[in-house]
LOTIFI-621323 format. One line per 3 residues: number of its first residue (from 0); their letters; for each residue x, y, z negated of N, C-alpha, C, CB. Coordinates in Angstrom, 1 decimal, always signed. Each point is the difference from the previous one (the first is absolute). Glycine has a CB too. Example, Ala and Ser with C-alpha at 12.3 -4.5 7.8 and 13.67 -1.06 7.14 Angstrom:
BEGIN
0	AS	+13.2 -5.7 -7.8 -0.9 +1.2 +0.0 +0.9 +1.2 +0.0 -1.9 -1.2 -1.2; +1.5 +2.3 +1.9 +0.9 +1.1 +0.0 -0.8 +1.1 -0.8 +1.2 -0.6 +2.2;
***
This chain:
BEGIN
0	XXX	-100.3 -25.2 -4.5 -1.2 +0.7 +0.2 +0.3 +1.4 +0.5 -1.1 -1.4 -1.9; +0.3 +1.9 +2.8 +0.2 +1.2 +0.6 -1.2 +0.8 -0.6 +1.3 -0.9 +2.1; -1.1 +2.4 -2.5 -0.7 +0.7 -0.5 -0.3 +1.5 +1.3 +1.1 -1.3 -2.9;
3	XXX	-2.4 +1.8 +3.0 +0.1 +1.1 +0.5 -0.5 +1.0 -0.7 +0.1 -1.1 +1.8; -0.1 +2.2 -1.3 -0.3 +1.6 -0.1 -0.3 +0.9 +0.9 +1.2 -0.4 -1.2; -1.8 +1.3 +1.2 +0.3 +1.1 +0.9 +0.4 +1.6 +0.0 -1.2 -1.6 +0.5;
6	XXX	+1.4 +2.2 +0.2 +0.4 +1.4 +0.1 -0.2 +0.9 +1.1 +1.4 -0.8 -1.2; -2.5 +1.9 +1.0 -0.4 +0.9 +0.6 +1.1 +1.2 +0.5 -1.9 -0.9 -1.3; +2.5 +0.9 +2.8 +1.3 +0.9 -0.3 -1.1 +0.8 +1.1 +3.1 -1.4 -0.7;
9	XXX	-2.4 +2.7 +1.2 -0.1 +0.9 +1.1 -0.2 -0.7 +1.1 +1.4 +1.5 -1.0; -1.1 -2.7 +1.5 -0.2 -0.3 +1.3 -0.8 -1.5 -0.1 +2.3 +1.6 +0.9; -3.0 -1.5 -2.3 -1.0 -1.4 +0.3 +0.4 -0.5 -1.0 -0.3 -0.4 +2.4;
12	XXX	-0.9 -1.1 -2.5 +0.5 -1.1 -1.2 +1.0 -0.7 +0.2 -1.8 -0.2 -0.6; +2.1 +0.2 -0.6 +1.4 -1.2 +0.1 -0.3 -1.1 -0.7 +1.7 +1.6 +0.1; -1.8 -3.1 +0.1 +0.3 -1.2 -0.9 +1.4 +0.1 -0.2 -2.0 -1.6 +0.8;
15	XXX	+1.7 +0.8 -2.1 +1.6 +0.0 -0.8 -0.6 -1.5 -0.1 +1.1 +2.5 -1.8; +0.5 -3.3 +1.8 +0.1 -1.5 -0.2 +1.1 +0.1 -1.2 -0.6 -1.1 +2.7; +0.3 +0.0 -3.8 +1.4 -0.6 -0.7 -0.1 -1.2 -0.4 +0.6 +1.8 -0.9;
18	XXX	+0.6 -2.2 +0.4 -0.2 -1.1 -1.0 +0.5 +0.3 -1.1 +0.1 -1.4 +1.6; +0.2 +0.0 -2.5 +1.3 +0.4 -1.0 +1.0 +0.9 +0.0 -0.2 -1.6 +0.0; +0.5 +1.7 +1.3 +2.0 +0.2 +0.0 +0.2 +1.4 +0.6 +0.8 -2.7 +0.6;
21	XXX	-1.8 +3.2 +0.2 -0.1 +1.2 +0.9 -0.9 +0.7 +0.9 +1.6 -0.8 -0.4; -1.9 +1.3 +0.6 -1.0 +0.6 +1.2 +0.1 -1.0 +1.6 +0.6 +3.0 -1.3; -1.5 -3.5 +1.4 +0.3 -1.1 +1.5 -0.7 +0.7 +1.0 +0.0 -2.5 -0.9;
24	XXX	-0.6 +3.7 +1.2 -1.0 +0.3 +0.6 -0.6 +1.3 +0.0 +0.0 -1.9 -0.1; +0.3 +2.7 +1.4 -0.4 +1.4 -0.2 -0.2 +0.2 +1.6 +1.4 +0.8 -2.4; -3.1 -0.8 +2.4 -0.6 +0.4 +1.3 -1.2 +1.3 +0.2 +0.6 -2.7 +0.4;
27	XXX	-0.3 +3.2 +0.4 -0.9 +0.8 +0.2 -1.6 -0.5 +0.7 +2.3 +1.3 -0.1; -3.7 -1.0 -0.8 -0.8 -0.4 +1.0 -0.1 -0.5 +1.3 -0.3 +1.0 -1.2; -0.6 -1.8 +1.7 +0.1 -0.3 +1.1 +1.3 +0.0 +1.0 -2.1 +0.6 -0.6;
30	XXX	+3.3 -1.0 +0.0 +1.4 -0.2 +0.7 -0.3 -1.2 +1.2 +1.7 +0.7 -2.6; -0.7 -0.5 +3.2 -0.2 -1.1 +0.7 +0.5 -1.3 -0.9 +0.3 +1.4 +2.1; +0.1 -1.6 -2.4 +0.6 -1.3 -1.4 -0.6 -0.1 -1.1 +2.2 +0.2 +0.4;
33	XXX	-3.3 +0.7 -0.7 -0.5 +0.2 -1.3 -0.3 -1.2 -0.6 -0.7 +1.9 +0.6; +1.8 -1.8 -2.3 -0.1 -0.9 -0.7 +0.5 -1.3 +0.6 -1.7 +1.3 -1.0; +2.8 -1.2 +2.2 +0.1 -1.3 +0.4 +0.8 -0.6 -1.4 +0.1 +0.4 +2.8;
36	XXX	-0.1 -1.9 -2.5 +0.6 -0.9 -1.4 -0.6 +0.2 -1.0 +2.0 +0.0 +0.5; -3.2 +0.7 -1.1 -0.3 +0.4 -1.3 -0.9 -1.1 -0.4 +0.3 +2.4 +0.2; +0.0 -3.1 -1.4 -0.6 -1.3 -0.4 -1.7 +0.1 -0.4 +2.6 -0.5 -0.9;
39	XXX	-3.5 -0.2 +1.7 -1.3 +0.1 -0.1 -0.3 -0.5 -1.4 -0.3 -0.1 +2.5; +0.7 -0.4 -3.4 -0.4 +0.3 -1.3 +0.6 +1.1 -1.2 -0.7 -2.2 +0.8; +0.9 +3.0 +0.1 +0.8 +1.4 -0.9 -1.1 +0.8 -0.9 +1.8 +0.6 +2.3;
42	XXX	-1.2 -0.2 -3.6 -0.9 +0.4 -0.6 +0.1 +1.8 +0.2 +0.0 -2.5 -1.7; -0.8 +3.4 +1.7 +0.0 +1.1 +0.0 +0.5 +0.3 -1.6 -1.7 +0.2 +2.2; +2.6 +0.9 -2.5 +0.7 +0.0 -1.6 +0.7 +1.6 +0.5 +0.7 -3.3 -1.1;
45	XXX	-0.4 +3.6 -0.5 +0.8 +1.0 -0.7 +1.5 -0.4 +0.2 -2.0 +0.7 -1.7; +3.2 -0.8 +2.2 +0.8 -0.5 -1.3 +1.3 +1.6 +0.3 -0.4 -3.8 -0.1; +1.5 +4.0 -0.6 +0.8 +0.8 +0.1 +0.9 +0.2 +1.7 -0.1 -0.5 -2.9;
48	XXX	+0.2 -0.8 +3.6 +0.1 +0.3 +0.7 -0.6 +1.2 +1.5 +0.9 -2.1 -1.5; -2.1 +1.6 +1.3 -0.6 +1.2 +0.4 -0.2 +1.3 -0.2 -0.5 -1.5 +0.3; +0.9 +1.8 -1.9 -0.3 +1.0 -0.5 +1.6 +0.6 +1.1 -1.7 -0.7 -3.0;
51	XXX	+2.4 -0.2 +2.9 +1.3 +0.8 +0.4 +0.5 +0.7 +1.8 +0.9 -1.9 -2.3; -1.8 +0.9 +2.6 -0.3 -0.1 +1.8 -0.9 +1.0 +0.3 +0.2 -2.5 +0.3; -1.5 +2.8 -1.5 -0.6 +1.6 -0.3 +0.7 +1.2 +0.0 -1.3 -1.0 -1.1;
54	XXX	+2.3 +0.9 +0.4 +1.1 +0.7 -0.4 +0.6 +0.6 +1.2 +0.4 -1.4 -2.1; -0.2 +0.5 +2.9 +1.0 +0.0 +1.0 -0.6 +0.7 +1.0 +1.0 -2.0 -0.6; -2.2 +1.7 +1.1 -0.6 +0.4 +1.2 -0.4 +1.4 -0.5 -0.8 -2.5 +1.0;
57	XXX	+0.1 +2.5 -2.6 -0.4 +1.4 -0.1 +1.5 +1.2 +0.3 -2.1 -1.0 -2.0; +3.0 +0.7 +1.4 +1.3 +0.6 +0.5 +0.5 +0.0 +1.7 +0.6 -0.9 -2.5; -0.9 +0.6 +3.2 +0.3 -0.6 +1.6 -1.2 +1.4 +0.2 +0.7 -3.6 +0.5;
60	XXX	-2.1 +2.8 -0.6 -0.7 +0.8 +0.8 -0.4 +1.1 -0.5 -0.5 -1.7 +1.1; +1.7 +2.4 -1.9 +0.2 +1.6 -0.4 +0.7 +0.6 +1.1 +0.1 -0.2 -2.4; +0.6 -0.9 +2.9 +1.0 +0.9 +1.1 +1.4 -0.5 -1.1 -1.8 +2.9 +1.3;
63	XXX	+2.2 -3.4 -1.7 +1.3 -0.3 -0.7 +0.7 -1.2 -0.3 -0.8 +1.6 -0.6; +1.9 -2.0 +0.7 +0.4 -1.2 +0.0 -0.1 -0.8 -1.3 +1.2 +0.8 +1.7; -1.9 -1.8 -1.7 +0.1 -0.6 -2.2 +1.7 -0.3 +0.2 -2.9 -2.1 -0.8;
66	XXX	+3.2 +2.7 -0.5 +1.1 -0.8 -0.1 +0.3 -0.8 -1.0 +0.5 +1.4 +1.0; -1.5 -2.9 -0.8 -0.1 -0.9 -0.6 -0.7 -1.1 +1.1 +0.0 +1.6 -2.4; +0.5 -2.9 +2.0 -0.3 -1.2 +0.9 -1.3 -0.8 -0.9 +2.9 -0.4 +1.1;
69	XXX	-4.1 +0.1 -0.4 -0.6 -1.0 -1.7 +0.2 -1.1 +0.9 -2.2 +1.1 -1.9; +2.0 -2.4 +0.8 +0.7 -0.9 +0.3 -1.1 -0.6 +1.4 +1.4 -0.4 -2.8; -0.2 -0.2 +3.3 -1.0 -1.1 +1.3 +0.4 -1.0 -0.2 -0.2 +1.0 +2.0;
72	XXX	-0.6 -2.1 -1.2 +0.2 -1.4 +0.1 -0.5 -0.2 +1.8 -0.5 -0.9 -3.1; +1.7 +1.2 +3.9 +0.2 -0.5 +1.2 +0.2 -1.1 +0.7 +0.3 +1.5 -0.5; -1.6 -2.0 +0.9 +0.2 -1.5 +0.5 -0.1 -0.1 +1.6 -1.0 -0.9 -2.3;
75	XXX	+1.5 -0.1 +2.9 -0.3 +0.0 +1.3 +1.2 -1.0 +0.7 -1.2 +2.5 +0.0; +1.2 -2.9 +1.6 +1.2 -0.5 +0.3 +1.3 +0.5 -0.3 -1.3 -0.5 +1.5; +2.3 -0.1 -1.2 +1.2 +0.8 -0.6 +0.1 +0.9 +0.7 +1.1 -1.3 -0.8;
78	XXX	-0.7 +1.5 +2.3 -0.1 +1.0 +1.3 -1.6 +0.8 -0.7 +1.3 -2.0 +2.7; -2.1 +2.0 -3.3 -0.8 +1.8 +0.2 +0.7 +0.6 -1.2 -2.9 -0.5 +1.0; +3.4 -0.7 -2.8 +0.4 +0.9 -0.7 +1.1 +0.6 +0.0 -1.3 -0.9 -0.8;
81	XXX	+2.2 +0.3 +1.9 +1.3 +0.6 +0.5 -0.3 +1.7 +0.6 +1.0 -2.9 +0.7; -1.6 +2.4 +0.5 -1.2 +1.2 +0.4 -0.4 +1.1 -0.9 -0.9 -1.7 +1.2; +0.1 +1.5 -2.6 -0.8 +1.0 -0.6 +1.4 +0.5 -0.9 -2.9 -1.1 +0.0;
84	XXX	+4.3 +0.5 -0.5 +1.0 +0.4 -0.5 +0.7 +1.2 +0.8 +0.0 -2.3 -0.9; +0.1 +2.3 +2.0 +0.2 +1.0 +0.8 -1.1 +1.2 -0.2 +1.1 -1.7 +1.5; -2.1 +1.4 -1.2 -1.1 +1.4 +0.1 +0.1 +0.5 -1.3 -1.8 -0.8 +1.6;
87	XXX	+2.3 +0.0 -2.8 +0.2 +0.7 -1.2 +1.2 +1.0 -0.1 -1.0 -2.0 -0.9; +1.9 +1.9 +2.0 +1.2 +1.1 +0.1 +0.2 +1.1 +0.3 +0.5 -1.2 +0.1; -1.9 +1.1 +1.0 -0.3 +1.1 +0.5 -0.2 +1.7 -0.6 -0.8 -2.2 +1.1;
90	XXX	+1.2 +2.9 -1.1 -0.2 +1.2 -1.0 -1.1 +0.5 +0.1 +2.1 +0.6 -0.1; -2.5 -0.4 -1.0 -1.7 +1.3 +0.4 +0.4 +1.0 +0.7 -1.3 -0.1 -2.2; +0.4 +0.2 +2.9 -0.3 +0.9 +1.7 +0.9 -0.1 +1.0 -1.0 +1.9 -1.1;
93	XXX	+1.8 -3.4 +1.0 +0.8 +0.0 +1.2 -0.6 -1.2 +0.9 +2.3 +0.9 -1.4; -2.1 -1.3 +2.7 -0.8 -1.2 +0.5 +1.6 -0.7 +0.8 -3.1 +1.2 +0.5; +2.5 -2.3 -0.7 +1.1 -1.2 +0.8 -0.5 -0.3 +1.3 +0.7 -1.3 -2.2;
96	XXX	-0.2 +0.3 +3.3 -0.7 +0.0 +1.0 +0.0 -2.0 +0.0 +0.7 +3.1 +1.4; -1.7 -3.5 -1.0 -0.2 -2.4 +0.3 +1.3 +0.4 +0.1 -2.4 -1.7 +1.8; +3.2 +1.9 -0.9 +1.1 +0.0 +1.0 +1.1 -0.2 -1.3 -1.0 +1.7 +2.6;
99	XXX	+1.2 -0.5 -3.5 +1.2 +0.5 -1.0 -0.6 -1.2 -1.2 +0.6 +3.1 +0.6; -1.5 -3.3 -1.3 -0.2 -1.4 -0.3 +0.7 -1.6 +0.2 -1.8 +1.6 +0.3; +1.5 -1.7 +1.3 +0.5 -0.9 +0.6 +1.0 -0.2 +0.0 -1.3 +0.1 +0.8;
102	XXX	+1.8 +1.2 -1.1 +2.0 -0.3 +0.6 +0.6 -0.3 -1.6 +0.6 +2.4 +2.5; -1.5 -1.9 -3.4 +0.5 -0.3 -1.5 -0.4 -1.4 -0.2 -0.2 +2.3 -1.0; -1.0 -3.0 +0.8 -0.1 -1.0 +0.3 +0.7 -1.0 +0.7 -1.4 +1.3 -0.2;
105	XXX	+1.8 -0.6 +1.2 +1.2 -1.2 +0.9 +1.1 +0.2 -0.7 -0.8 +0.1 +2.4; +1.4 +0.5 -2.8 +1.6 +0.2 -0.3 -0.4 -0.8 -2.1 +1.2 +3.4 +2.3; -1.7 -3.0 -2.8 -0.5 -1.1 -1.4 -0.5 -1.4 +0.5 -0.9 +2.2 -1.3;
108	XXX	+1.1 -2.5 +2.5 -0.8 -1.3 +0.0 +1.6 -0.7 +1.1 -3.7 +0.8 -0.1; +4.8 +0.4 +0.2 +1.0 -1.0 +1.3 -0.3 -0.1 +1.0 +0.5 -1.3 -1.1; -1.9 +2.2 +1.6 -0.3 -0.4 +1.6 +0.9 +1.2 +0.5 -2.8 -1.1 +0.1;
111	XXX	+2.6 +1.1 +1.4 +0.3 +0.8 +0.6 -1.0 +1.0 +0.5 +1.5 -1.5 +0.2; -3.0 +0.9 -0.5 -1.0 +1.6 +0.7 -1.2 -1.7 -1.0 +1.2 +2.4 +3.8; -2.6 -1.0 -3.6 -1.4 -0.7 -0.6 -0.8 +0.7 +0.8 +0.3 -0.5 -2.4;
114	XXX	-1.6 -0.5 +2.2 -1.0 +1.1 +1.0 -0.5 +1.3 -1.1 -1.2 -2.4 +1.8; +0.8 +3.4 -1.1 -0.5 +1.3 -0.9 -1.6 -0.9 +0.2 +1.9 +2.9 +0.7; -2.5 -3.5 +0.1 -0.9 -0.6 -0.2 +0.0 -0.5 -1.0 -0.2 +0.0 +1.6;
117	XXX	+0.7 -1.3 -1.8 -0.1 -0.7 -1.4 +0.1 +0.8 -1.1 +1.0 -1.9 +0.9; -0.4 +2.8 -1.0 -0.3 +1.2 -1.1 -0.8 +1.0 -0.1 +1.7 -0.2 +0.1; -2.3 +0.0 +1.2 -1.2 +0.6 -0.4 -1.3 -0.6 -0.5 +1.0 +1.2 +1.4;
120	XXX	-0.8 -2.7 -0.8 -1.2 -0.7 -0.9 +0.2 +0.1 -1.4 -0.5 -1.6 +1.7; +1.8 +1.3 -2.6 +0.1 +0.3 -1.2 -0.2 +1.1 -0.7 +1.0 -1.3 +0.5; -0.7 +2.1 +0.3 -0.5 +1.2 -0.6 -1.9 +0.8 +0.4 +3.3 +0.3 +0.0;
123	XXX	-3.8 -1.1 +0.8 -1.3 +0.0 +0.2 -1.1 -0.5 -1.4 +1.0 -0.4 +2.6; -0.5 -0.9 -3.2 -0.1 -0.7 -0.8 +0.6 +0.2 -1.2 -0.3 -1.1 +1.6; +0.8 +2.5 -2.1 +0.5 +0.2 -1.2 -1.0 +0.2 -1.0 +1.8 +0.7 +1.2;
126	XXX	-2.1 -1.1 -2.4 -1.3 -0.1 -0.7 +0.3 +0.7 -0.7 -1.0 -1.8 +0.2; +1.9 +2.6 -0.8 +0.1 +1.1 -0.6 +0.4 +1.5 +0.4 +0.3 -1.8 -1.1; -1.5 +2.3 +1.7 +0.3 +0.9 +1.1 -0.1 +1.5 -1.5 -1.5 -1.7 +3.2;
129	XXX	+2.3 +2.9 -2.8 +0.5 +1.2 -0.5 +0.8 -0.4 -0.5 -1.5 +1.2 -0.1; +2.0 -2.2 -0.8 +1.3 -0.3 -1.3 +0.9 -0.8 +0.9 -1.5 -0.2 -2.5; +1.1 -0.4 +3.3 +1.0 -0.6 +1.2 -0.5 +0.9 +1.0 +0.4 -2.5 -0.6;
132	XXX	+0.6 +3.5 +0.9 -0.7 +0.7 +1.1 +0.1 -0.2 +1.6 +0.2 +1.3 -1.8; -1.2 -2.1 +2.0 -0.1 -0.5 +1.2 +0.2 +1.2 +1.4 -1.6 -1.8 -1.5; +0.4 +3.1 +0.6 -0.5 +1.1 +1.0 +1.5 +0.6 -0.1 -2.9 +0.6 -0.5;
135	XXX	+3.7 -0.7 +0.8 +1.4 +0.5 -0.1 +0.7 -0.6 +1.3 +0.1 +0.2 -2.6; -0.7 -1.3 +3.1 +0.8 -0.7 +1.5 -1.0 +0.8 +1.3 +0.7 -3.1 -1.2; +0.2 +2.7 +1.9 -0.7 +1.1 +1.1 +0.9 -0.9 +1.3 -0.4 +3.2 -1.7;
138	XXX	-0.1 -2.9 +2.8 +0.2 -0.9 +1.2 +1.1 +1.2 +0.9 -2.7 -1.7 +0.0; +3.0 +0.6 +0.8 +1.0 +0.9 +0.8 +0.3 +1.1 +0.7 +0.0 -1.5 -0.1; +0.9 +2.8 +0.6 -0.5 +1.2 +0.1 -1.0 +0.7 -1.3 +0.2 -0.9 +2.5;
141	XXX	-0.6 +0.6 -3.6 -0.7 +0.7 -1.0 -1.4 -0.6 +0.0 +1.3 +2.1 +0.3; -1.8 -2.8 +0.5 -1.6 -0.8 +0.6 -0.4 +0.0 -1.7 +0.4 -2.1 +2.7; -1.4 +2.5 -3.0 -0.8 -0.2 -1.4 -0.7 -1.0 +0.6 -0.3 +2.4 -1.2;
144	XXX	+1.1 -3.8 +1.5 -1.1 -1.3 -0.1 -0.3 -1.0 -1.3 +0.7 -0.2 +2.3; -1.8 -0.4 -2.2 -0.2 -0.8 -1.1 +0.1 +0.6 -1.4 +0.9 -1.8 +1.6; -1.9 +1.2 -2.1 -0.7 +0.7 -1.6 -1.0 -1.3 -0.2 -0.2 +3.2 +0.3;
147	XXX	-0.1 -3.7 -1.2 -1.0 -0.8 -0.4 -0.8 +0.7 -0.8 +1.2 -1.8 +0.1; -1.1 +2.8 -0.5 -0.6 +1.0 -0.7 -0.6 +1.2 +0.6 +1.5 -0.7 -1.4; -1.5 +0.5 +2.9 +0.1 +1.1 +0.8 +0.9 +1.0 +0.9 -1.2 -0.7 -1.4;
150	XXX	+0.7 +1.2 +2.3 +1.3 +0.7 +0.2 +0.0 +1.6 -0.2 +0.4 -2.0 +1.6; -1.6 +2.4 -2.0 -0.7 +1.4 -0.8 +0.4 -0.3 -1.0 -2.1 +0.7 +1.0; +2.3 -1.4 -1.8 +0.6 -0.4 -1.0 +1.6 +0.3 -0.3 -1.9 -1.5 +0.2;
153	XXX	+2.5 +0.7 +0.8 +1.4 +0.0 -0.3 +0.8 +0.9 +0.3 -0.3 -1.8 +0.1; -0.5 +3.1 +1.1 +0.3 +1.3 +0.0 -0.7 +1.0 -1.2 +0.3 -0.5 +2.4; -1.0 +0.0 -2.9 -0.3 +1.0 -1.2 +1.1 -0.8 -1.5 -3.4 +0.7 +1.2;
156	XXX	+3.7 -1.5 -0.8 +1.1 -0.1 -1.1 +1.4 +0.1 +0.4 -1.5 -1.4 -1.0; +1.7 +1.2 +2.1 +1.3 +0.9 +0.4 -0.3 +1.4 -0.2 +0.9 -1.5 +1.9; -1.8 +2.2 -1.7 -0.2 +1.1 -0.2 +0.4 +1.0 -1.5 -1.6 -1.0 +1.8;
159	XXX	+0.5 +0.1 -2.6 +0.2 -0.2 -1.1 +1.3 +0.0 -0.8 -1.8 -0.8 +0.8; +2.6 +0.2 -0.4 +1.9 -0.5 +0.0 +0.5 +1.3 +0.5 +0.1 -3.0 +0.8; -0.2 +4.0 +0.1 +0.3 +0.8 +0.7 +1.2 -0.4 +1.1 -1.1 +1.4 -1.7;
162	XXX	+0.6 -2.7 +2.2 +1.1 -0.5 +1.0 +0.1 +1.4 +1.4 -0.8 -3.4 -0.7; +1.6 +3.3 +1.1 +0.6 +0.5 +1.4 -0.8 -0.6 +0.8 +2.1 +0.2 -0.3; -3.2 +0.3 +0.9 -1.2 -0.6 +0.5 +0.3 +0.4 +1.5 -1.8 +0.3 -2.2;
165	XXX	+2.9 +0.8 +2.4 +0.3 +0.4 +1.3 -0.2 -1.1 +1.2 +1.7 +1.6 -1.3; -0.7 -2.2 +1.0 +0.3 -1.6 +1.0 -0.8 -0.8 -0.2 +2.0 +0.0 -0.1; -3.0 +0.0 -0.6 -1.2 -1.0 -0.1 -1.3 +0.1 +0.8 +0.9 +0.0 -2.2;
168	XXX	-1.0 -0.9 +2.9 -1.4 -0.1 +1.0 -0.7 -0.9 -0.1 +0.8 +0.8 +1.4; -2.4 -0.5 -1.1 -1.2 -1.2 +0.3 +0.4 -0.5 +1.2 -2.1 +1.1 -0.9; +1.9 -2.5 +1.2 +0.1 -0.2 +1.6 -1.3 +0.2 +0.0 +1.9 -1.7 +0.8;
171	XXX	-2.6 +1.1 +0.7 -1.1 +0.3 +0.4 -0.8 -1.0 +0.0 +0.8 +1.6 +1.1; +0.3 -2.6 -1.5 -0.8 -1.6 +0.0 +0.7 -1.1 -0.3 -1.3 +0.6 +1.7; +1.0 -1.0 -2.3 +0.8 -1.5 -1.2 -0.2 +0.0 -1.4 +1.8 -0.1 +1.3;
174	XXX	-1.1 -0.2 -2.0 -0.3 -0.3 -0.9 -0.2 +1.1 -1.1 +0.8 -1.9 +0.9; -0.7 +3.3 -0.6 -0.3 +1.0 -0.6 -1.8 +0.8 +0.1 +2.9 -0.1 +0.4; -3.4 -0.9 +0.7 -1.4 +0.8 +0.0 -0.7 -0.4 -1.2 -0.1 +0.1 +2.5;
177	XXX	-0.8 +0.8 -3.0 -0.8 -0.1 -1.2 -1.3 -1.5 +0.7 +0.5 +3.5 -1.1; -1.2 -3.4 +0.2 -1.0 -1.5 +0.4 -0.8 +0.6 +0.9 -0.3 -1.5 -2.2; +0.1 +2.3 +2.6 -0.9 +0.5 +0.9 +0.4 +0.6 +1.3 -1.1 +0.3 -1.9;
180	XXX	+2.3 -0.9 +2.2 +0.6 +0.0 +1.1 +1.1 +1.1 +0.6 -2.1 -1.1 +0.0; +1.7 +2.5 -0.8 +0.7 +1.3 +0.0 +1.2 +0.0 -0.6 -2.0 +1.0 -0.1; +2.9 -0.1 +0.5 +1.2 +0.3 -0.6 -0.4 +0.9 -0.9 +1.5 -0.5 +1.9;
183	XXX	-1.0 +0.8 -3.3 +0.2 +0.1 -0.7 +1.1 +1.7 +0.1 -0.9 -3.0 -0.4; +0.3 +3.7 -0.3 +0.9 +1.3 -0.1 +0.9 -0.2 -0.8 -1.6 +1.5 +0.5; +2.9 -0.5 -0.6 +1.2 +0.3 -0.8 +0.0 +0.6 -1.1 +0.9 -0.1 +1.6;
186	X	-1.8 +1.2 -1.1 -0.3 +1.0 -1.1 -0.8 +0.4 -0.3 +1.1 +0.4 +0.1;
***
């Protein structure tokens, strides 16, 4: 049985997903994935895990790193949770690029190279977005593409992180434009 919740942060509502075992689910309103996988007879509930995923985010969106994990339960193909294991290494306020992904990916798997594409659909599809930090990948040259959460979003939480925003750019068109067709400012 999957249980939800929610949370009011600085940059909009958030649903919380769990079950038993851990937090399965952390989207921001109207995401593009919102609530994907979340079981249609889920009951809305209290339980400590959220209290702790409250915890967490209220600590984050102070501007500070939690230094505490609450528990998840990460499900998915093996290739996205291989995928979201990586984005967990990532350090607060530093960004990786599909490309540096891919090459870890390939050398843990014996290949010789992977698409940064296929890594990016996994990490498009990550359902626990801030605690797996997705908004931490960034496209080649610095490109701030792709956010399911947004991409005003994922610069206001790099921001937030106080990443090195120097090297970081909107393109003018792909997968970084907001839903209304516009690119999206940095700062």
């Amino acid at each position: 049985m999957q249980y939800t919740n929610h949370y009011e942060s600085p940059m909009g509502g958030i649903l919380l997903a769990a079950d038993d075992i851990g937090l399965t689910g952390l989207w921001f309103d109207k995401a593009k994935y919102y609530a994907a996988d979340l079981d249609p007879y889920h009951e809305e509930k209290e339980l400590p895990v959220f209290e702790d995923v409250k915890r967490y985010l209220t600590i984050y969106f102070s501007g500070r790193e939690p230094d505490f994990m609450p528990p998840l339960h990460v499900t998915g193909s093996p290739f996205r949770v291989a995928v979201w294991e990586i984005l967990r290494t990532i350090p607060y306020g530093k960004t990786m690029t599909y490309g540096e992904i891919a090459k870890l990916m390939a050398k843990r798997r014996g290949l010789s190279s992977m698409s940064a594409q296929a890594v990016g659909g996994a990490v498009g599809h990550n359902k626990i977005s801030i605690i797996i930090p997705c908004h931490r990948v960034v496209g080649a040259k610095g490109s701030l593409t792709g956010y399911a959460g947004g991409i005003d979003r994922k610069v206001k939480l790099l921001n937030l992180e106080k990443a090195d925003m120097r090297q970081l750019f909107i393109p003018q068109k792909g997968t970084a434009l907001r839903a209304d067709g516009n690119a999206a400012q940095s700062r």
